[in-house]
C-alpha positions in Angstrom: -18.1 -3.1 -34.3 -15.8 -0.9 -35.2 -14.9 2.9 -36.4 -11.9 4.3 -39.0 -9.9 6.7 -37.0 -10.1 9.9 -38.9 -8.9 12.4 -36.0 -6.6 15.4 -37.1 -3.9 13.5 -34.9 -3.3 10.4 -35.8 -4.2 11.5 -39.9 -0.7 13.7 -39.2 1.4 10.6 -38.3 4.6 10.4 -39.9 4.8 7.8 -42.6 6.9 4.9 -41.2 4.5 5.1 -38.0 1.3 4.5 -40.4 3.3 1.6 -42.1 3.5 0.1 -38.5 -0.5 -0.4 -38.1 -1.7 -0.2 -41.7 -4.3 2.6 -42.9 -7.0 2.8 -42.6 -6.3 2.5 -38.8 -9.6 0.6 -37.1 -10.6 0.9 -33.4 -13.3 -0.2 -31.1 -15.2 2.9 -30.2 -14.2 2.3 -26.6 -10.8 3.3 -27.4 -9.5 6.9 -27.3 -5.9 8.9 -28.3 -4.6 7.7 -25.2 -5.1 4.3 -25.0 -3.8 3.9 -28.7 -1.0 5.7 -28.7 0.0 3.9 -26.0 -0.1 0.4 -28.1 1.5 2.0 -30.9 4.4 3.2 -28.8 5.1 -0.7 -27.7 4.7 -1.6 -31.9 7.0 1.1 -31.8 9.9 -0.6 -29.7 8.4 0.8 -26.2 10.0 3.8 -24.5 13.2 4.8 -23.7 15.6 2.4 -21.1 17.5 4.2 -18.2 20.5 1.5 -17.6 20.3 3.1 -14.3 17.0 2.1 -12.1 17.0 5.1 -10.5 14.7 7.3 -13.2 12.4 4.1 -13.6 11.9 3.8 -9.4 11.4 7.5 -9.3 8.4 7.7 -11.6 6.9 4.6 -10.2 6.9 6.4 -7.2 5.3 9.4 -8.3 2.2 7.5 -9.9 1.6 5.6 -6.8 2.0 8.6 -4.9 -0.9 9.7 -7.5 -3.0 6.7 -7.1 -3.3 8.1 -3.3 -3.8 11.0 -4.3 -6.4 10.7 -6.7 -8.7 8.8 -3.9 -10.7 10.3 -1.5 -9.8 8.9 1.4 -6.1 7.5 2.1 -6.3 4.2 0.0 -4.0 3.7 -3.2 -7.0 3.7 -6.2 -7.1 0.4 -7.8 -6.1 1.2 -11.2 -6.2 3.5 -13.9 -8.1 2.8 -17.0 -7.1 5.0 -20.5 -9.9 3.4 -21.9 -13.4 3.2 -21.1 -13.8 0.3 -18.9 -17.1 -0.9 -19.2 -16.9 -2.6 -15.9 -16.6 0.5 -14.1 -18.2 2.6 -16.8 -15.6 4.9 -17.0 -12.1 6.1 -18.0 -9.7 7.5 -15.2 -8.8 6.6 -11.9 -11.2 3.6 -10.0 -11.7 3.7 -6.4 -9.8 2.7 -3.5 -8.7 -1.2 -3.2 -7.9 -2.3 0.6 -6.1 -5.3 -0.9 -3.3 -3.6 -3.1 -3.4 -0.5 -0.7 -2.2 -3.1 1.9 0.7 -4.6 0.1 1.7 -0.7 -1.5 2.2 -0.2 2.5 5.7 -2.2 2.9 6.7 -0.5 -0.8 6.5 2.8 0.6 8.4 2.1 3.9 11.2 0.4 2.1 11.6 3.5 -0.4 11.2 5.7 2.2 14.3 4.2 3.7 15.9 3.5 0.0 15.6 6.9 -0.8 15.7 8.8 2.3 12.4 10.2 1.6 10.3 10.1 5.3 7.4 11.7 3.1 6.6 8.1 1.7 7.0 6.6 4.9 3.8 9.0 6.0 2.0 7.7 3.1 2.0 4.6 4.1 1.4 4.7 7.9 -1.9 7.3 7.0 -2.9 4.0 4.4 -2.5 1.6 7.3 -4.6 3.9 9.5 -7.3 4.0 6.6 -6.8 0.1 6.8 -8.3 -0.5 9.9 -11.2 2.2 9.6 -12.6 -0.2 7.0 -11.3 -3.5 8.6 -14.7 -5.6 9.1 -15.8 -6.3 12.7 -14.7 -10.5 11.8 -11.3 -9.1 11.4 -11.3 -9.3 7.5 -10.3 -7.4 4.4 -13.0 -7.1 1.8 -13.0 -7.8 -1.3 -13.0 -5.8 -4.3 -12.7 -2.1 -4.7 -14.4 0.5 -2.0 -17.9 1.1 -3.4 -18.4 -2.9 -4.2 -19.8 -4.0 -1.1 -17.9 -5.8 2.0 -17.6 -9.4 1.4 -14.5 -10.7 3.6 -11.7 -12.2 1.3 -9.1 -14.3 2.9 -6.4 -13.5 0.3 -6.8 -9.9 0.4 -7.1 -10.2 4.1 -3.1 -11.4 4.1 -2.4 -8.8 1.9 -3.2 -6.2 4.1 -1.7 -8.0 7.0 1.7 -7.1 5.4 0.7 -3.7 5.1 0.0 -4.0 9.2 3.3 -5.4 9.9 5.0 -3.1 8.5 3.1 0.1 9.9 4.2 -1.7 13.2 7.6 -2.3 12.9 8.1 1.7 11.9 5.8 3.2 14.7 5.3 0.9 17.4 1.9 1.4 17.5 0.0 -1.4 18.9 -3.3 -0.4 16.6 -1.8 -1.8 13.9 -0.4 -4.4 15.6 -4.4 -5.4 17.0 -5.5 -5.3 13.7 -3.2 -8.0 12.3 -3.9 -10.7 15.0 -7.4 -10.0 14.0 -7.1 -10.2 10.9 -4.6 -13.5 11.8 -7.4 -14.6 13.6 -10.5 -14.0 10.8 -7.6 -16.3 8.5 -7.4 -18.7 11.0 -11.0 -19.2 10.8 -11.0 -19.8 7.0 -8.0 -22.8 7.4 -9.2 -26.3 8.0 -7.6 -28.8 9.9 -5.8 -30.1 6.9 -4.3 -26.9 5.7 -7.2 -26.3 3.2 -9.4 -22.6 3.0 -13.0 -23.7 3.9 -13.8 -20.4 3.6 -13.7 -16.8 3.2 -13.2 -17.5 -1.1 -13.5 -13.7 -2.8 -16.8 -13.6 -4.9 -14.6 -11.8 -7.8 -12.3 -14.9 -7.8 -12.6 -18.7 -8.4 -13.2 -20.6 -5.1 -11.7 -23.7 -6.6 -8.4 -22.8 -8.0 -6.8 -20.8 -4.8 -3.3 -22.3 -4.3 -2.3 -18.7 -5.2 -3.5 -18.2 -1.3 -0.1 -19.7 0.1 0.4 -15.8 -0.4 -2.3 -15.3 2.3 -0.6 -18.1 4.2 2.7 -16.5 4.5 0.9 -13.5 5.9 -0.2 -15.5 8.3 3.3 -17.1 9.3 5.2 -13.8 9.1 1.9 -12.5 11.7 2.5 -15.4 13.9 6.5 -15.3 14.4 6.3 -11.4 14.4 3.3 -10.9 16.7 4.2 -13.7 19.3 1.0 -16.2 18.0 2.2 -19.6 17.4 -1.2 -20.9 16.6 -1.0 -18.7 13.4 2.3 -20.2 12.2 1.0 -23.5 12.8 -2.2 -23.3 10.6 0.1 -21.3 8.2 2.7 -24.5 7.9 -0.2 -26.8 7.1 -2.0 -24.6 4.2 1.7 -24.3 2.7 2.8 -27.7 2.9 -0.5 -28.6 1.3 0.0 -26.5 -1.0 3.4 -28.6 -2.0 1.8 -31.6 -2.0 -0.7 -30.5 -4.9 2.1 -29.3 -7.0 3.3 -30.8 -10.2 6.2 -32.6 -10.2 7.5 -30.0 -12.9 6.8 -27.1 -10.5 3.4 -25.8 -12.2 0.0 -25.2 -10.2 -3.0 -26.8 -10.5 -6.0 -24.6 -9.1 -4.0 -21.4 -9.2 -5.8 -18.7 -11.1 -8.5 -16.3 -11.1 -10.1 -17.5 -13.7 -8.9 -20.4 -15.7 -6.8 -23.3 -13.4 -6.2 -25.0 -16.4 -3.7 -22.4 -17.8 -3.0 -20.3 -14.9 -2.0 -17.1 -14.4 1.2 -15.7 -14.6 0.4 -13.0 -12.0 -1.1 -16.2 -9.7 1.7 -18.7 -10.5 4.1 -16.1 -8.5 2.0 -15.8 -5.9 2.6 -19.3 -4.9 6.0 -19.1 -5.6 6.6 -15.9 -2.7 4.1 -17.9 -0.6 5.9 -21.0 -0.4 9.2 -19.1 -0.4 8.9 -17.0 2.3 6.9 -19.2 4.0 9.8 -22.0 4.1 11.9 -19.0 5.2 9.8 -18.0 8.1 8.7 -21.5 9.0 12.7 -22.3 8.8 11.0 -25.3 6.3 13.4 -26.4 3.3 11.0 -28.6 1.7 9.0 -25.2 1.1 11.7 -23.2 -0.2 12.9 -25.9 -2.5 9.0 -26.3 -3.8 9.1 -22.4 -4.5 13.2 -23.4 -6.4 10.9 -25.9 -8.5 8.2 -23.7 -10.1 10.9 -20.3 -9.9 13.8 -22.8 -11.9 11.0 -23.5 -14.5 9.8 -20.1 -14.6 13.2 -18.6 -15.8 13.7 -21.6 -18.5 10.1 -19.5 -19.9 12.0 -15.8 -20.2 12.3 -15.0 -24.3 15.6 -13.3 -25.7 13.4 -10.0 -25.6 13.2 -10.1 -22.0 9.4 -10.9 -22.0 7.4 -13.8 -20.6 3.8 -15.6 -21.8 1.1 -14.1 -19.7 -0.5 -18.2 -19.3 1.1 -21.5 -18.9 -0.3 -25.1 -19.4 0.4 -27.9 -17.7 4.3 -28.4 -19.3 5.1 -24.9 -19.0 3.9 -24.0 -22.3 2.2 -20.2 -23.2 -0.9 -20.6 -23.7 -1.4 -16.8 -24.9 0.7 -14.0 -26.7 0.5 -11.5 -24.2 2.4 -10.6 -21.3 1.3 -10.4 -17.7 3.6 -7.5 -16.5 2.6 -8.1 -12.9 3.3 -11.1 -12.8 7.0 -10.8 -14.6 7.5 -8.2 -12.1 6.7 -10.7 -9.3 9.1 -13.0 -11.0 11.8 -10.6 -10.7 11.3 -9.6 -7.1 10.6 -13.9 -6.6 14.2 -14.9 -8.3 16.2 -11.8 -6.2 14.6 -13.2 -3.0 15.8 -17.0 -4.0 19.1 -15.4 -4.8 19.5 -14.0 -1.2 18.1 -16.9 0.9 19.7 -19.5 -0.7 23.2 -17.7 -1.1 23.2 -18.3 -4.8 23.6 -16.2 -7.6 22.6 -18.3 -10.5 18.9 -16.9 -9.6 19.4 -13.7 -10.5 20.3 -14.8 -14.4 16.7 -13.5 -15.4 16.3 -10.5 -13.5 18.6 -8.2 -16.1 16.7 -9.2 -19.1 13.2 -9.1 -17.8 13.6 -5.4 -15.9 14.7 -4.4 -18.9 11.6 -5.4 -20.7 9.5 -4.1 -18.4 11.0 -1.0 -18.1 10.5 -0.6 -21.7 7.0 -0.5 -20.9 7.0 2.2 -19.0 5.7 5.8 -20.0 7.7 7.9 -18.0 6.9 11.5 -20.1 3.4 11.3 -20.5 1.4 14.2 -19.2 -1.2 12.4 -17.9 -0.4 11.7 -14.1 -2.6 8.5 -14.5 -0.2 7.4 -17.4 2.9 8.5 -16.3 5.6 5.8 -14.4 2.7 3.5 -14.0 2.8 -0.5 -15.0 0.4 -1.9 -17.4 -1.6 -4.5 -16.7 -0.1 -6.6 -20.2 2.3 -6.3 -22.8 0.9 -5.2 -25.6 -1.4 -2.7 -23.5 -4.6 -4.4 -25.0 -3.6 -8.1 -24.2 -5.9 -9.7 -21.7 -5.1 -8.9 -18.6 -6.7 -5.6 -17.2 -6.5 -4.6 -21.0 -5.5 -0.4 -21.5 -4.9 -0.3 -17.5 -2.0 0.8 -15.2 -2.3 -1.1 -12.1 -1.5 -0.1 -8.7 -0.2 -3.7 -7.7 1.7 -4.0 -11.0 3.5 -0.7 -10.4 3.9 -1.7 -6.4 5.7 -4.9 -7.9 8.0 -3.1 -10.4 8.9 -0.7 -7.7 10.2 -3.8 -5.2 12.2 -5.3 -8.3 14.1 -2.1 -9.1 14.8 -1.1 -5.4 16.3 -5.0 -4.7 18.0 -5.1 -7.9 19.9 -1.9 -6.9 20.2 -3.3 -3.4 22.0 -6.4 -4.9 24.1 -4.3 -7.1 25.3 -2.2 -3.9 25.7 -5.1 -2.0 22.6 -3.8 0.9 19.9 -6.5 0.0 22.0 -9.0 1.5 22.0 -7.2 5.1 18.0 -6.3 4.3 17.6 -9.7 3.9 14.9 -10.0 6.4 13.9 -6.2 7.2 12.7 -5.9 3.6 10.5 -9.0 3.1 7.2 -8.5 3.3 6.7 -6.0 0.2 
């Protein structure tokens, strides 16, 4: 169903805008002001493009600094709907999410560094401290949102594990330290012999399309080299170079989505990517890294003259939708700058200009709404598929690492951050 828009505000909309959208102007009745203006400002041409990061990273900043805020504990809230989400029956900020709030962790630490801003930097060691209050006795990471019970997740449990790492590096406080061996530990549980999760599958994902989980994996490397466990590197090796051997010949993932393995995710696609990429880098493995070259290579052949990227991919790398995934291009971005710096070769950061400049054109940097303002969406156009009419917490995390390694690269720092900075 749905209603004619007859507010005062949108019946005052200059003339060219009206010819954009047609008139009458129809909407679900979920929608509100908010969530349509924002999808008229991308039929619009999107908002205003900074050449300089700096503006962008600031205002990214700021809404995850909101997200924290807006909790009431220390986690990062999982997202923030301008429509009425009838999932969580309710517009506005959603609850804390131990998974994102782990990976936000490294984000903050490298601004706070990047910008010389030690306030961030106490963000994100109160969020690890949060971390382990809600750590399960096993050693896992739940999953879902705080509120939706505490079923362990594996994947989310390596997210948080980076979050961990880097609370440790900064501090030197073995607590967090302890909690990633046992959370290292709880993984280990999950891996079989042969490299392949028997367990611990999130009950808000798939259980049998979880390549994406060579994320998880490379948590589990980087806790093994960094914490002294060898047995966790070991196990780690196995679930990555298994997940090689199910990969395409062209580069594309079977079984790698949260929904629909037969046209995966954009957002999961670069999961396995990082996964096997930093993996082979901490695993010192080159068939790894050279998997992750495969899928990355064919990845950028997929970026349009606009900067923007399909949000689904069949088998021969063709979109299967006409949205966006915004995470997942960020992802891309970070994904191509780490190839860049590992292998030594530049040709990988060919992408990167066109696509931050796409996404930065997504970005509502003036809106009065702190929920709105400097987030990501979850897809371009704002009502595509993907966490339709939402700004993400791990979509802004994500857009925050590409513009803070894309001005690394420019200033020449990235190269001698090339390991510090590697878990975000």
């Amino acid at each position: 169903m749905t209603a004619v828009v007859s507010s005062r505000w949108i019946r005052h909309l200059p003339a060219r805008v009206l010819a954009k959208v047609g008139e009458p102007v129809r909407l679900s009745p979920l929608f509100n002001s908010k969530a349509y203006m924002e999808l008229l400002r991308e039929r619009l041409g999107g908002f205003a493009v900074e050449p300089d990061h700096r503006p962008h990273l600031v205002e990214a900043l700021r809404w995850l600094e909101n997200a924290q805020d807006a909790t009431p504990d220390q986690g990062f809230a999982r997202s923030y709907s301008m429509a009425w989400d009838p999932y969580f029956r309710r517009r506005g900020w959603q609850p804390s999410y131990p998974e994102t709030t782990g990976y936000i962790i490294p984000t903050l630490l490298e601004a706070a560094h990047h910008l010389e801003r030690p306030d961030l930097a106490d963000r994100a060691i109160r969020a690890a401290q949060w971390e382990i209050e809600v750590q399960l006795p096993s050693g896992a990471v739940q999953g879902g949102y705080i509120g939706q019970g505490r079923s362990p997740a594996s994947f989310n449990t390596g997210q948080v594990i980076f979050g961990w790492l880097g609370a440790f590096e900064v501090t030197g406080d073995d607590r967090f330290a302890e909690a990633a061996r046992r959370a290292g530990r709880f993984l280990s549980s999950c891996l079989g012999s042969d490299g392949t999760w028997r367990s611990g599958y999130s009950p808000f994902a798939s259980p049998h399309a979880t390549l994406f989980n060579a994320q998880a994996a490379w948590a589990l490397a980087e806790a093994g080299v960094r914490l002294g466990e060898p047995e966790f590197a070991a196990l780690a090796g196995r679930s990555l170079r298994m997940v090689a051997r199910r990969q395409a010949e062209s580069g594309w993932f079977p079984e790698c989505c949260l929904s629909d393995p037969t046209q995966p995710l954009l957002h999961t696609l670069a999961y396995a990517v990082r996964g096997l990429l930093e993996g082979g880098r901490v695993l010192a493995d080159d068939d790894l890294i050279r998997s992750a070259e495969r899928s990355a290579a064919a990845l950028a052949e997929t970026v349009r003259t606009d900067g923007s990227m399909p949000g689904r991919y069949a088998s021969d790398w063709s979109a299967t939708v006409g949205w966006s995934c915004l995470t997942g291009q960020a992802q891309m971005v970070n994904n191509w700058i780490r190839l860049s710096l590992i292998r030594g070769e530049s040709k990988w950061l060919e992408p990167v200009p066109g696509v931050l400049k796409f996404l930065k054109a997504t970005q509502n940097r003036f809106h009065s709404d702190p929920g709105i303002r400097g987030g990501l969406k979850g897809s371009s156009p704002v009502s595509g598929a993907y966490a339709r009419f939402q700004i993400l917490s791990w979509a802004t995390k994500y857009f925050a690492d590409a513009l803070m390694r894309h001005e690394q690269v420019k200033t020449g720092e990235a190269e001698a951050r090339l390991t510090e900075y590697s878990l975000a």
